[in-house]
C-alpha beads as a LAMMPS data file, in Angstrom:
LAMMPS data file: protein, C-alpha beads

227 atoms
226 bonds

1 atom types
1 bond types

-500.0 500.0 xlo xhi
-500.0 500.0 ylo yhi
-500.0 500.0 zlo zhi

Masses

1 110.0

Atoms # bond

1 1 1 11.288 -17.546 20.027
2 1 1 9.503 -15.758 17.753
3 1 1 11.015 -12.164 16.502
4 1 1 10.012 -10.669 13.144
5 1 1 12.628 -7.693 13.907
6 1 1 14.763 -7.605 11.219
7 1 1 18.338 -5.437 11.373
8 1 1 18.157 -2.555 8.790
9 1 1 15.994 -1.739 5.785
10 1 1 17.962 -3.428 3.049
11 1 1 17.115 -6.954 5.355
12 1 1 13.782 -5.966 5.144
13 1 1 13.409 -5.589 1.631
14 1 1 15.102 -8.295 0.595
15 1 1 13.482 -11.210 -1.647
16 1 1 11.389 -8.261 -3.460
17 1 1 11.562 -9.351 -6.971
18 1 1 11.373 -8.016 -10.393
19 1 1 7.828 -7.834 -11.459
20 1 1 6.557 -8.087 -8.288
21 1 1 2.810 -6.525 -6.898
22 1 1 3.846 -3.840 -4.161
23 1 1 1.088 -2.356 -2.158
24 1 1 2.290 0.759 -0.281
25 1 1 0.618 2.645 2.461
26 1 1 -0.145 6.181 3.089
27 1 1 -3.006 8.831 1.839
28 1 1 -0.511 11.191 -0.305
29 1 1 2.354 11.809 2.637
30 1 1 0.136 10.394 5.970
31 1 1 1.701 7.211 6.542
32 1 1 3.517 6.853 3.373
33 1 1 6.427 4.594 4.291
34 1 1 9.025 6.882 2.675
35 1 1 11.567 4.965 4.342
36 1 1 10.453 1.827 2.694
37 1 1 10.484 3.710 -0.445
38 1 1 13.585 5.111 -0.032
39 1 1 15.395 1.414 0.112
40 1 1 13.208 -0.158 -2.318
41 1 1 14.937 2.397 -4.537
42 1 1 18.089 1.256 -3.208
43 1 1 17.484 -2.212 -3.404
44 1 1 17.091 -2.206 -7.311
45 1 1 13.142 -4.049 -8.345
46 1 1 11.907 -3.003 -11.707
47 1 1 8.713 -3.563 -13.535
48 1 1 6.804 -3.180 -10.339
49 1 1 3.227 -2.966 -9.719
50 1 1 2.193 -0.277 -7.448
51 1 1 -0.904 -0.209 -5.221
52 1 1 -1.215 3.282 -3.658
53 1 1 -4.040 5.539 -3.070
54 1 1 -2.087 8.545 -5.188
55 1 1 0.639 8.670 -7.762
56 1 1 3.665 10.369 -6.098
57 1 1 3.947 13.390 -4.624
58 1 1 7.327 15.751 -5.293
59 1 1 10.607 14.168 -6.149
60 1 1 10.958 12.087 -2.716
61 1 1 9.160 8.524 -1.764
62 1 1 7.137 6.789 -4.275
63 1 1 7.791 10.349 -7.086
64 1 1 11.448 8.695 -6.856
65 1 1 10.786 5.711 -7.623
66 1 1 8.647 6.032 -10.438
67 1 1 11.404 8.871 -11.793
68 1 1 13.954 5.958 -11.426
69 1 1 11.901 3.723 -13.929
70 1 1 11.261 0.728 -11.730
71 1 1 7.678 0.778 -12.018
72 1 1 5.698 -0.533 -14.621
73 1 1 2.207 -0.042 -13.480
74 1 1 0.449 1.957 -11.146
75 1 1 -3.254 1.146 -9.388
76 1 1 -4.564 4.313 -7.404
77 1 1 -7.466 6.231 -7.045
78 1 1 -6.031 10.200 -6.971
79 1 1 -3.114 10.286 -9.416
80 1 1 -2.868 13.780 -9.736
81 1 1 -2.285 16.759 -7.753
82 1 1 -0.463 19.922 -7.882
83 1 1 2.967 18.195 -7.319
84 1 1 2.845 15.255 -9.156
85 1 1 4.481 16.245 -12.202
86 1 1 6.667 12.979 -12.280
87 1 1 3.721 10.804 -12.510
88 1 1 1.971 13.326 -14.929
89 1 1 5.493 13.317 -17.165
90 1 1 5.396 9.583 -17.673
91 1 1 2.145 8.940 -18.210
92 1 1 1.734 11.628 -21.192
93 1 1 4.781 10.209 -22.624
94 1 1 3.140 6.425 -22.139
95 1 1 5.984 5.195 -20.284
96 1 1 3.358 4.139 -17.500
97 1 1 0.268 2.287 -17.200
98 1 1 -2.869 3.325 -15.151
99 1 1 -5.447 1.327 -13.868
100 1 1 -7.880 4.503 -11.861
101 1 1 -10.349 2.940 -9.220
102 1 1 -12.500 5.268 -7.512
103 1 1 -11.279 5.626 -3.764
104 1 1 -13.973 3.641 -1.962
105 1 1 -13.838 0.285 -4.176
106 1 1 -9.857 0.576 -4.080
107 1 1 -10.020 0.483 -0.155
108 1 1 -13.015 -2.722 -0.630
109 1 1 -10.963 -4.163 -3.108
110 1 1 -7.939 -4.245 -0.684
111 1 1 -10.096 -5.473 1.885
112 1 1 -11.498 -8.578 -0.207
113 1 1 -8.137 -9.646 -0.627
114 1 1 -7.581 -10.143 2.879
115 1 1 -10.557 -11.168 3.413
116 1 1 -11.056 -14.162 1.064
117 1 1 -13.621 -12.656 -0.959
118 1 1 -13.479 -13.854 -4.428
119 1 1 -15.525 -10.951 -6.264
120 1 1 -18.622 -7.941 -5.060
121 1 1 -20.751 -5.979 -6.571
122 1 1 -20.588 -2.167 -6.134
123 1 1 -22.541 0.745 -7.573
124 1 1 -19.964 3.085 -7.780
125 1 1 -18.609 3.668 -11.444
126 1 1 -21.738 2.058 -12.875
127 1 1 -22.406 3.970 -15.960
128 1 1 -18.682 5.373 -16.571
129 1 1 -15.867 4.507 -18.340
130 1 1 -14.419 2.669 -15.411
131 1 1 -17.333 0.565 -15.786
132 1 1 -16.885 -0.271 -19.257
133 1 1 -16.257 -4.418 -20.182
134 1 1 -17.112 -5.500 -16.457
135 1 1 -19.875 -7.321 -15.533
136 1 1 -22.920 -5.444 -14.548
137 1 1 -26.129 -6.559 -12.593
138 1 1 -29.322 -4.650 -11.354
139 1 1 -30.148 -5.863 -7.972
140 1 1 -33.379 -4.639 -5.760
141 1 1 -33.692 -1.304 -8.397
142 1 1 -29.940 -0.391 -8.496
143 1 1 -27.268 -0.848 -11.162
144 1 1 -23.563 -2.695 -10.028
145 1 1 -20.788 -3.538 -11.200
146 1 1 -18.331 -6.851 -10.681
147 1 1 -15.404 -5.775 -9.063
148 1 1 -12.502 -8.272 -8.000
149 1 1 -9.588 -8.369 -5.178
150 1 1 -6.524 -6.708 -5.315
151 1 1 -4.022 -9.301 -3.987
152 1 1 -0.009 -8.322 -3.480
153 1 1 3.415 -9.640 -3.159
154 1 1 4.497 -7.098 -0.818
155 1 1 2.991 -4.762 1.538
156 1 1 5.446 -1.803 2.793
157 1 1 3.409 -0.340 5.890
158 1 1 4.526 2.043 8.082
159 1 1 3.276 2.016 11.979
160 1 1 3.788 3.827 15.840
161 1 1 4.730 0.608 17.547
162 1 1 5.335 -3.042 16.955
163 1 1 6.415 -5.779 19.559
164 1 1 8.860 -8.301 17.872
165 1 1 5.540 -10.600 17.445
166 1 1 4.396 -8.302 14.611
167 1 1 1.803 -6.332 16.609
168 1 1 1.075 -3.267 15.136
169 1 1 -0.590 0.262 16.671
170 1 1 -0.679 3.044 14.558
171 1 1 -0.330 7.141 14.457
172 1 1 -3.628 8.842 13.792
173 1 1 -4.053 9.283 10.245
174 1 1 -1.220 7.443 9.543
175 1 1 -3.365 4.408 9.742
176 1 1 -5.331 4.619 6.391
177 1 1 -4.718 2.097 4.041
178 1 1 -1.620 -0.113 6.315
179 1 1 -4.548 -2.536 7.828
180 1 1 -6.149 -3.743 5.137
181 1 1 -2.948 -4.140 2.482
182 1 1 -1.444 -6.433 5.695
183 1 1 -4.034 -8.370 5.252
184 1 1 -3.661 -8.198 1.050
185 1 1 0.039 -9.397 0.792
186 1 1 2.130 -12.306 0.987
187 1 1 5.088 -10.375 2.691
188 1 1 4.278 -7.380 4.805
189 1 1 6.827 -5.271 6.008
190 1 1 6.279 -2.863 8.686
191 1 1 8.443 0.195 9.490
192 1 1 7.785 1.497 13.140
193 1 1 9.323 4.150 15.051
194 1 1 9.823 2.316 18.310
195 1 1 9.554 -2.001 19.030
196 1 1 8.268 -2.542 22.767
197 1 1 8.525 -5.878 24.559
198 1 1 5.837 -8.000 24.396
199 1 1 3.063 -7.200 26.569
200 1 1 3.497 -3.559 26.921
201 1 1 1.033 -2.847 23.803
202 1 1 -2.288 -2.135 24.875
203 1 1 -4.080 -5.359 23.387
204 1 1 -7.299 -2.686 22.545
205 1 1 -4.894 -0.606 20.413
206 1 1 -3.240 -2.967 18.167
207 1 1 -4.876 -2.458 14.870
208 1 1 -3.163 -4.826 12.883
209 1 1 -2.333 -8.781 14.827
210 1 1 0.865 -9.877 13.986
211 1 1 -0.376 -13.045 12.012
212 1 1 -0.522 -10.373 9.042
213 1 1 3.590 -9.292 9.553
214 1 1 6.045 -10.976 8.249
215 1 1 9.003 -8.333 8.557
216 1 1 9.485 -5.446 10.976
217 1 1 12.452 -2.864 10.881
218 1 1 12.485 0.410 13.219
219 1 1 13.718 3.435 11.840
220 1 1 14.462 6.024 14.564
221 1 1 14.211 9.092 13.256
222 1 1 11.512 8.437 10.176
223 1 1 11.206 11.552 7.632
224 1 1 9.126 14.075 8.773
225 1 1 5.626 13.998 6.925
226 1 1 1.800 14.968 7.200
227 1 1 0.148 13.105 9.680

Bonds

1 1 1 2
2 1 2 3
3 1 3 4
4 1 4 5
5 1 5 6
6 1 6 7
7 1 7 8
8 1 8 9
9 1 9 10
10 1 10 11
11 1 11 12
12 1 12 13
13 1 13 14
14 1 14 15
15 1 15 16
16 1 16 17
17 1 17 18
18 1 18 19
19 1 19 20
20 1 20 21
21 1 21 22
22 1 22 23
23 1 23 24
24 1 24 25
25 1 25 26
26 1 26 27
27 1 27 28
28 1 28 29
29 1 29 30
30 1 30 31
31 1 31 32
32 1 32 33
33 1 33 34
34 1 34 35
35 1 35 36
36 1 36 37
37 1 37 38
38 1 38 39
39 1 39 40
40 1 40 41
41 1 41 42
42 1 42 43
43 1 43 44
44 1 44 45
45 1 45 46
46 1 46 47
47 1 47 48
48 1 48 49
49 1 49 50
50 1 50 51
51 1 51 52
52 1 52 53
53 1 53 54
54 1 54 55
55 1 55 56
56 1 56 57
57 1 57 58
58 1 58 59
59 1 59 60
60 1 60 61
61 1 61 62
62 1 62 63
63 1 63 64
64 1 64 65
65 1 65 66
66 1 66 67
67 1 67 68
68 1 68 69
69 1 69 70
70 1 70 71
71 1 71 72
72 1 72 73
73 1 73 74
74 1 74 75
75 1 75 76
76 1 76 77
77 1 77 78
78 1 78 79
79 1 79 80
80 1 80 81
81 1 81 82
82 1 82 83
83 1 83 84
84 1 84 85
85 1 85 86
86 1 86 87
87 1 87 88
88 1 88 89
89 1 89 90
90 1 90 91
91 1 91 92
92 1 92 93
93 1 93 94
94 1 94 95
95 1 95 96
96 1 96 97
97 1 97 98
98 1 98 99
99 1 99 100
100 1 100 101
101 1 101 102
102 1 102 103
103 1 103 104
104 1 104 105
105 1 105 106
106 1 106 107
107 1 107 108
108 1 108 109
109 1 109 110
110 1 110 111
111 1 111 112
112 1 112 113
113 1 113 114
114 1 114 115
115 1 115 116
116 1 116 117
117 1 117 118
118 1 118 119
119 1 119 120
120 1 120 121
121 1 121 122
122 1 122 123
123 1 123 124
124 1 124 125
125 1 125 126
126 1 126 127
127 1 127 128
128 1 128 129
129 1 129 130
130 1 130 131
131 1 131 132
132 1 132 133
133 1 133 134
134 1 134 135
135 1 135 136
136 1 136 137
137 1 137 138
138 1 138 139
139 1 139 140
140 1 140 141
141 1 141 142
142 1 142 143
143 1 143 144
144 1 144 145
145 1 145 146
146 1 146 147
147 1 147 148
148 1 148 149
149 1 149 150
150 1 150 151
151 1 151 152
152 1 152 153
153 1 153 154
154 1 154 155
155 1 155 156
156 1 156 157
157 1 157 158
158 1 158 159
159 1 159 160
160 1 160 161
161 1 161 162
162 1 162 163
163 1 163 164
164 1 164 165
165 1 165 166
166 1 166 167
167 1 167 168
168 1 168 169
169 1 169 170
170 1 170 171
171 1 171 172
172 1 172 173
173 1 173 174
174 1 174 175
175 1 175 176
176 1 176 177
177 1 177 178
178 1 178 179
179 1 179 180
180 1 180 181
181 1 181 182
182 1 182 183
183 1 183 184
184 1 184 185
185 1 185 186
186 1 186 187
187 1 187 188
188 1 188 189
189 1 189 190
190 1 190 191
191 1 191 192
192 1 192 193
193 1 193 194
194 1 194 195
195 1 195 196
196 1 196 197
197 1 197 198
198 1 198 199
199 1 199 200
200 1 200 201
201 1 201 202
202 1 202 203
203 1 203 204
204 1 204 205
205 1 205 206
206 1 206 207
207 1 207 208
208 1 208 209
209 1 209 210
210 1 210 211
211 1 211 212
212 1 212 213
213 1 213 214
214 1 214 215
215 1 215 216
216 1 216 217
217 1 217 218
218 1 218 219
219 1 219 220
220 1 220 221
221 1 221 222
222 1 222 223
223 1 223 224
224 1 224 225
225 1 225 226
226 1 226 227
């Protein structure tokens, strides 16, 4: 019998390793796994790599654990905001590296990951710093540049609903960027607010098949966020 339930959140974060590539989900606090966070923190990985569309927001969830030193790098395309002085802080003091990527080929370079595609072409950032030592190519009167996939270790997601297959069906906005970094990581691990038995999601709403979950934990009463 298949189950990819696991008991509590320290089970599911186990195995996440120093060094290790951590994609994590959300659009600032819509569908940021805080949860996830929260024990990752807990669980005690350092020199991380951090795939996130933003930096951090406050002193909770991903803020935390860059305040706590455990990551090394950070890949996003908005890192700062009125409240993301921890971020800001370490990154003026050059205790953090940035790699900025414009929101669209962050999202495509996600996506190629899971995808199998090795490298693509995109106009945006041609003629910018981003741009500057990648490859470059005019094709039918427009400029591109090379960009490559962003694969991951770990994925921490956070969904609605899962059945103990791994089937996933998300909360509005909350979606974002979970699909496509379950498709981008070894290990996903999905928090959800309630498992179902199998059959009782509606196959038309599950975004995400359960082929792309490896680990799936259900926190009850999840912190209260933006949706």
């Amino acid at each position: 019998m298949i189950s990819k339930i696991v008991e509590d959140l320290a089970e599911a974060l186990a195995g996440v390793h120093d060094g290790a590539t951590v994609m994590i989900g959300g659009f600032g606090t819509a569908g940021q796994p805080v949860e996830l966070i929260d024990a990752l923190l807990a669980q005690g990985a350092r020199d991380l790599t951090i795939v996130n569309n933003n930096a951090g927001n406050g002193t909770t969830g991903l803020a935390a654990l860059l305040q706590a030193r455990r990551v090394r790098k950070i890949i996003c395309s908005f890192p700062r905001q009125t409240d993301s002085q921890v971020f800001d802080a370490l990154f003026r003091a050059g205790d953090i590296e940035l790699e900025l990527v414009p929101q669209g080929n962050l999202a495509e370079r996600i996506r190629a990951a899971g995808a199998g595609i090795g490298a693509f072409f995109t106009p945006t950032g041609f003629g910018t710093e981003l741009a500057e030592g990648k490859e470059t190519r005019h094709i039918d009167g427009r400029d591109y540049i090379l960009e490559y996939p962003i694969h991951a270790d770990f994925a921490l997601i956070k969904a609605e609903r899962a059945d103990r297959w791994g089937n996933l069906v998300y909360r509005k906005t909350a979606r974002n960027f979970g699909p496509i970094m379950a498709t981008a990581a070894r290990t996903t691990i999905a928090s959800v607010r309630e498992v179902v038995a199998l059959g009782e999601l509606d196959p038309e709403a599950i975004v995400t098949p359960g082929i792309f979950v490896q680990r799936v934990v259900r926190v009850a009463a999840p912190v209260a966020l933006a949706a």
